[in-house]
C-alpha positions in Angstrom: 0.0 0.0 0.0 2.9 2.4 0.6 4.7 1.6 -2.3 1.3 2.4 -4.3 1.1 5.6 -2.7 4.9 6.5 -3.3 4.6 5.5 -6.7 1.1 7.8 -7.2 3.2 10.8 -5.4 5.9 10.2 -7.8 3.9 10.2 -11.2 2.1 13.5 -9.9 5.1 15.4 -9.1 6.1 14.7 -12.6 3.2 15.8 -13.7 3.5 18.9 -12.1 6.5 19.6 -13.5 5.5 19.4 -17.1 2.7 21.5 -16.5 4.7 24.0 -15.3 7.4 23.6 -18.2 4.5 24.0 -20.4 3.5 27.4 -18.6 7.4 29.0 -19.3 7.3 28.2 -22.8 4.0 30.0 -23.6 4.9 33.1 -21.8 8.2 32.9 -23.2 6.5 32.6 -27.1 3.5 35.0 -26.1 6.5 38.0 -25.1 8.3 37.1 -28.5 5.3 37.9 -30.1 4.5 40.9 -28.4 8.0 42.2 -29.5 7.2 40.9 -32.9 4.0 42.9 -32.6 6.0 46.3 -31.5 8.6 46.2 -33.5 6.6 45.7 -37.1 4.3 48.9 -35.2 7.1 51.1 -35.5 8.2 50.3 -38.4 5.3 51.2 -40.0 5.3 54.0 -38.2 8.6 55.0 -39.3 7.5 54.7 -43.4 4.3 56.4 -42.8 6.1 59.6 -41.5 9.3 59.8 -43.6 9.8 63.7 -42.9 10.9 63.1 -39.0 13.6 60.4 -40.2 14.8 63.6 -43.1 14.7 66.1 -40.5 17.0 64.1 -38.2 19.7 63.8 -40.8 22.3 66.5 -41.2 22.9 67.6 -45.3 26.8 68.4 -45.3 27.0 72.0 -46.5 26.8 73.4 -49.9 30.2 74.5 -51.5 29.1 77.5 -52.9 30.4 78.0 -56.8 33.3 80.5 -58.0 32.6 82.1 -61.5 35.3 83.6 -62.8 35.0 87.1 -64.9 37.6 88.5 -67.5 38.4 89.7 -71.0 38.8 86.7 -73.3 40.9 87.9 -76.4 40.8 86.5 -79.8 42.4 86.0 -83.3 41.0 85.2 -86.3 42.1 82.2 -87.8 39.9 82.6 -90.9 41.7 85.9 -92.6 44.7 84.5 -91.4 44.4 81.4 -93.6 43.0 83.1 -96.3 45.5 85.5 -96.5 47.8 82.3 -97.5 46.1 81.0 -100.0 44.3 83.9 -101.7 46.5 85.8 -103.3 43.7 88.4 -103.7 43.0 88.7 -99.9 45.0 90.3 -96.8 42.9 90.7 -93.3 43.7 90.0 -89.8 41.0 91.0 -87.1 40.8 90.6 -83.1 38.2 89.9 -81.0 37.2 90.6 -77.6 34.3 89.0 -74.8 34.4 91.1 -71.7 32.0 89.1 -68.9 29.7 91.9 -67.5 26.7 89.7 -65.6 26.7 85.6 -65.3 24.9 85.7 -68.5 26.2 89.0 -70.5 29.1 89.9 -72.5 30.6 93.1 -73.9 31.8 92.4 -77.3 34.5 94.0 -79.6 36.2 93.5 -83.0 38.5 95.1 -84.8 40.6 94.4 -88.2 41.8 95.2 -91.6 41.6 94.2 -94.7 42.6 94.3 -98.3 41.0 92.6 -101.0 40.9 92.8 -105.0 37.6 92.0 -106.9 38.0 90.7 -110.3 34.9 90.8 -112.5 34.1 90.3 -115.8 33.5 93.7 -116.6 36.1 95.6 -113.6 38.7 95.0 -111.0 38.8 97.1 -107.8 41.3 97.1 -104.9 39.4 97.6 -101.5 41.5 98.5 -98.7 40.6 100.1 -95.1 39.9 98.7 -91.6 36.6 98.5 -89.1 35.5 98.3 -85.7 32.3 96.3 -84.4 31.0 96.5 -80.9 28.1 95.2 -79.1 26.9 92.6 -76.6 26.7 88.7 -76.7 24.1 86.9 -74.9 25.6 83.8 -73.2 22.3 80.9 -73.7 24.6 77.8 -72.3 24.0 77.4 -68.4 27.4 75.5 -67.3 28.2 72.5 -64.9 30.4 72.8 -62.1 33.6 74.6 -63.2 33.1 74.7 -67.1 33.0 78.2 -68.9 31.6 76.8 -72.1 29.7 79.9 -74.3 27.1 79.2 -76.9 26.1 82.9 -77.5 23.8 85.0 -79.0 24.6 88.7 -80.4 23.7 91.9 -82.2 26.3 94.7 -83.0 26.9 97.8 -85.2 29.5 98.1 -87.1 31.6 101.2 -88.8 34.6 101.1 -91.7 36.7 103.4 -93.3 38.4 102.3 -96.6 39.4 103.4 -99.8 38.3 101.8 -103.5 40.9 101.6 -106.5 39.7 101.2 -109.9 42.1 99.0 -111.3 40.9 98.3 -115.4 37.3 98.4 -116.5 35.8 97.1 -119.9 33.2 98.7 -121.7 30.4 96.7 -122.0 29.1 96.3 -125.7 25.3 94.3 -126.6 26.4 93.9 -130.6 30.2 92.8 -130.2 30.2 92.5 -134.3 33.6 93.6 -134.5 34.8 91.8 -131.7 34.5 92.6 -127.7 36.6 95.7 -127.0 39.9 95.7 -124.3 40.4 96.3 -120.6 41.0 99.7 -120.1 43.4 100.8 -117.1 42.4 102.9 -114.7 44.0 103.5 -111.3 42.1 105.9 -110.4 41.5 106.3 -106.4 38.7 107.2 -104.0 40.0 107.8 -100.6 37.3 108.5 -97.8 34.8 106.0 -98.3 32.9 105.1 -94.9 30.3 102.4 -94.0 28.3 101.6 -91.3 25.8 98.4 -90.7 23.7 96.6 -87.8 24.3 92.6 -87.6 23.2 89.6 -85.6 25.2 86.8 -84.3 25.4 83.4 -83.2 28.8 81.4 -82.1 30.2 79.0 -79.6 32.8 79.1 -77.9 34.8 76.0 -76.3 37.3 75.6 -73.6 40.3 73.3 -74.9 42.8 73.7 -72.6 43.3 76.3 -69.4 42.4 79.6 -70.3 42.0 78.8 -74.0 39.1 78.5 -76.6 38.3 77.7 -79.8 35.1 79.1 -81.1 33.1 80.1 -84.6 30.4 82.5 -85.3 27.9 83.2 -88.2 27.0 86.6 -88.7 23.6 88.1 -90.8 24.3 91.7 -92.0 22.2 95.1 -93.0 23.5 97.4 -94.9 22.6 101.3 -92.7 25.1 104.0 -94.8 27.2 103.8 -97.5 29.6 106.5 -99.7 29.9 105.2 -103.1 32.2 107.0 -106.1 29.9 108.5 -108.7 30.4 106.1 -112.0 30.5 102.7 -109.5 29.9 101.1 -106.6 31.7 99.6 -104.1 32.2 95.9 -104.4 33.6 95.0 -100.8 33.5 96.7 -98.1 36.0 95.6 -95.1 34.6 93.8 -92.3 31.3 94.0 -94.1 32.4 91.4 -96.7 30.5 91.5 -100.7 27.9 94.0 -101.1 26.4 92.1 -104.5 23.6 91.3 -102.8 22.2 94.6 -101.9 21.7 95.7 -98.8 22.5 92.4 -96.8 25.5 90.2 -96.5 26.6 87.5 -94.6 30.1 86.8 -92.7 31.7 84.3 -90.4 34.8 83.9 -87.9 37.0 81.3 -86.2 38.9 82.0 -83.6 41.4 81.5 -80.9 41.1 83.0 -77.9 42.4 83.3 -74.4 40.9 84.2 -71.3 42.5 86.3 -68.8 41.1 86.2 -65.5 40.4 89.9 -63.7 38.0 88.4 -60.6 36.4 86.3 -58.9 32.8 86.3 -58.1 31.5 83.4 -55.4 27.9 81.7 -56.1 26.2 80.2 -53.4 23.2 77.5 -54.9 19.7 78.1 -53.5 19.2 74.9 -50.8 15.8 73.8 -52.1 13.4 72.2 -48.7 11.6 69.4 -49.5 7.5 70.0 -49.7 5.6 68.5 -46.6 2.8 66.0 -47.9 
């Protein structure tokens, strides 16, 4: 009888304990899922309101933007190569961008030429110089340090020149007996003057430090211009053929370089994002 009732003790004391093993475990699980629980909670939180994670984070400051502002100064290589190959043509001419604003430019030109017109009828000698000024518009908006220019211009332009008469030929409708010869002439009008308005567009490209290369196209109108009395001028310098009336047409390619007068900081706008 005592052994029955050790052994009964015995089997409940173990059974006791499993309970109670069985208790642990499913608090134990139940607090991991509570954590669970929290933990997705504030993540959710955390993507629903995105603006208080932004506004903890600290942007590292803006480096603010150094433009650099200067006469850039110019040959042209076109006249210069034609003067080697036309044996007709002489002409050099310098050009000039001085940076007024971030976007505007005060422009310059200046040259001479010399150029001989052979036509059927006449040949002329044209020889003077000219001056241009105005302002470029500057339409190319740069990345970080580049000083690239695609630009946009008007200017008015002036020459003084002379025109030489160098042979004519009489023009005859019926040449029955034969078409008549060239007649020298030589003859020499000194004070001749010119003036016209013109619009521009060019680029200009930094190659190297402190150097560009660039081209421009030019559209021209005719505003003044002193003719002899028995003909008219042919070429006028900087102006380039006048055969087509009152408008003309001209272009340039140059090399230029840049020389720095000051320095002007730029400090970027910080844009704040929008609060949805």
């Amino acid at each position: 009888m005592k052994q029955l009732l050790k052994y009964s003790f015995s089997i409940c004391f173990l059974l006791s304990l499993l309970f109670v093993q069985a208790q642990e475990k499913t608090t134990t699980t139940t607090i991991q899922e509570d954590v669970k629980i929290t933990e997705t909670k504030s993540v959710t939180a955390t993507k629903k309101n995105p603006e208080k994670k932004i506004d903890t984070l600290q942007t590292d400051p803006i480096k603010p933007k150094t433009d650099r502002y200067g006469l850039i100064v110019g040959v042209d290589i076109n006249k210069i190569a034609r003067s080697l190959y036309d044996s007709n043509y002489t002409g050099i001419a310098f050009t000039g961008d001085y940076r007024l604003t971030k976007k505007y430019y005060l422009y310059g030109e200046i040259g001479s030429e010399e150029v001989t017109i052979e036509d059927p009828l006449l040949s002329t000698t044209t020889k003077g110089s000219y001056l241009k000024a105005g302002f470029n518009y500057n339409a190319y908006t740069n990345w970080l340090d580049m000083e690239n220019l695609i630009t946009l211009g008007v200017r008015y332009g002036f020459s003084t020149f002379s025109e030489q008469l160098n042979n004519y030929l009489i023009y005859n409708p019926n040449p029955y007996f034969g078409q008549s010869s060239l007649i020298d002439s030589g003859i020499k009008y000194d004070g001749l003057t010119a003036s016209w308005a013109e619009v521009s567009a060019g680029v200009n490209v930094k190659v190297f430090n402190n150097i560009y290369v660039g081209f421009s196209l030019q559209l021209k109108m005719l505003v003044t211009n002193s003719e002899p009395g028995n003909f008219e001028n042919l070429y006028i310098p900087g102006f380039n053929r006048t055969y087509d009336g009152n408008f003309g047409a001209g272009f340039n390619y140059t090399v230029a370089y840049f020389i720095p007068i000051y320095k002007k900081k730029v400090v970027p706008e910080k844009t704040v994002p929008k609060k949805k």
